[in-house]
C-alpha positions as CSV (number, residue, x, y, z in Angstrom):
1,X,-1.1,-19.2,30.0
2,X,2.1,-19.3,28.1
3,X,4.6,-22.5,28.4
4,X,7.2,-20.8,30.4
5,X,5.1,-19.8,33.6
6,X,4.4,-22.7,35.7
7,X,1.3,-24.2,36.0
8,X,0.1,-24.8,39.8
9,X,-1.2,-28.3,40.5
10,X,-4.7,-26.8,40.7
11,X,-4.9,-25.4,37.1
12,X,-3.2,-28.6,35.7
13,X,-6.3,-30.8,37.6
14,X,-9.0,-28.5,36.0
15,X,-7.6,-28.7,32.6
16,X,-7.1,-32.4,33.1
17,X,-10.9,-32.7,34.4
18,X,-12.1,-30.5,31.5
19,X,-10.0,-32.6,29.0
20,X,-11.8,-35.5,30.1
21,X,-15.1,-33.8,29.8
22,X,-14.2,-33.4,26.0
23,X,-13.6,-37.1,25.7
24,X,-16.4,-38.7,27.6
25,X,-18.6,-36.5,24.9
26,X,-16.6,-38.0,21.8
27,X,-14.9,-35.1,21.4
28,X,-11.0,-36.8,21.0
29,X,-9.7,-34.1,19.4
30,X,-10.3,-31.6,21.8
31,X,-9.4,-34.5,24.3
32,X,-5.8,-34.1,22.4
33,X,-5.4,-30.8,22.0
34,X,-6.4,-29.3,25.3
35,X,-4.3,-32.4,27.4
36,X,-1.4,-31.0,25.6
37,X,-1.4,-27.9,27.0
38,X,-0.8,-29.4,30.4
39,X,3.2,-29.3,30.8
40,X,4.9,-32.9,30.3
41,X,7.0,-34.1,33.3
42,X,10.5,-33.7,32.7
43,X,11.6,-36.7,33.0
44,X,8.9,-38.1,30.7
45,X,10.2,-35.6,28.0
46,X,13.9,-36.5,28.9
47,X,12.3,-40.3,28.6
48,X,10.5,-39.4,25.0
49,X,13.5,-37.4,23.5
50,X,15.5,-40.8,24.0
51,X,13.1,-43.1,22.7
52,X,12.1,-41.2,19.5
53,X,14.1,-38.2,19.0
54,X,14.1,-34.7,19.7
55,X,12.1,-33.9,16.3
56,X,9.0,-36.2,17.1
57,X,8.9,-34.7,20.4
58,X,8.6,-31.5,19.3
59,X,6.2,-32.6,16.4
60,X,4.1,-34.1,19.5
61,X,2.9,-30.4,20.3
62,X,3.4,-31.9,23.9
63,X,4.0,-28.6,26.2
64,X,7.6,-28.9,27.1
65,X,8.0,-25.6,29.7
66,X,8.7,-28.0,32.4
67,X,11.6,-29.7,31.2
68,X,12.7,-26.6,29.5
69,X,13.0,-25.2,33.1
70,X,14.7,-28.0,34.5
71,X,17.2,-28.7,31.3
72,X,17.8,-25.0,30.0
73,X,16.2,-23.8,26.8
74,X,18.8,-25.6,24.4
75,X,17.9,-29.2,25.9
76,X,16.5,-30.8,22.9
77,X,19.4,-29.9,20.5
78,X,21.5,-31.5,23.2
């Protein structure tokens, strides 16, 4: 799925519950990675880009699509 379709409610639950899967096994880096594909709330982004800076919250490889939609592609140079 690419970061500008939405994600339904159902496919972010599965992902969550597979993430989860990773970790309970040890795996934390797969924990990471696959948890960030799940699209941060916008107004946690909005929230982050505040606190640390548009830079680190790209650097985060958190999947912004959400807030993206919400705020218009330019948001974080804003």
């Amino acid at each position: 799925m690419s970061q500008t379709q939405t994600m339904t409610l159902d496919e972010k639950l599965t992902i969550s519950n597979k993430a989860f899967e990773l970790l309970n096994a040890g795996d934390k880096e797969g924990f990471s990675r696959l948890i960030r594909t799940i699209p941060m709330p916008s107004y946690l982004a909005k929230v982050y880009k505040e606190k640390v800076g548009a830079e680190q919250l790209i650097k985060s490889g958190y999947n912004l699509s959400e807030a993206e939609a919400e705020f218009g592609p330019q948001w974080l140079s804003k």
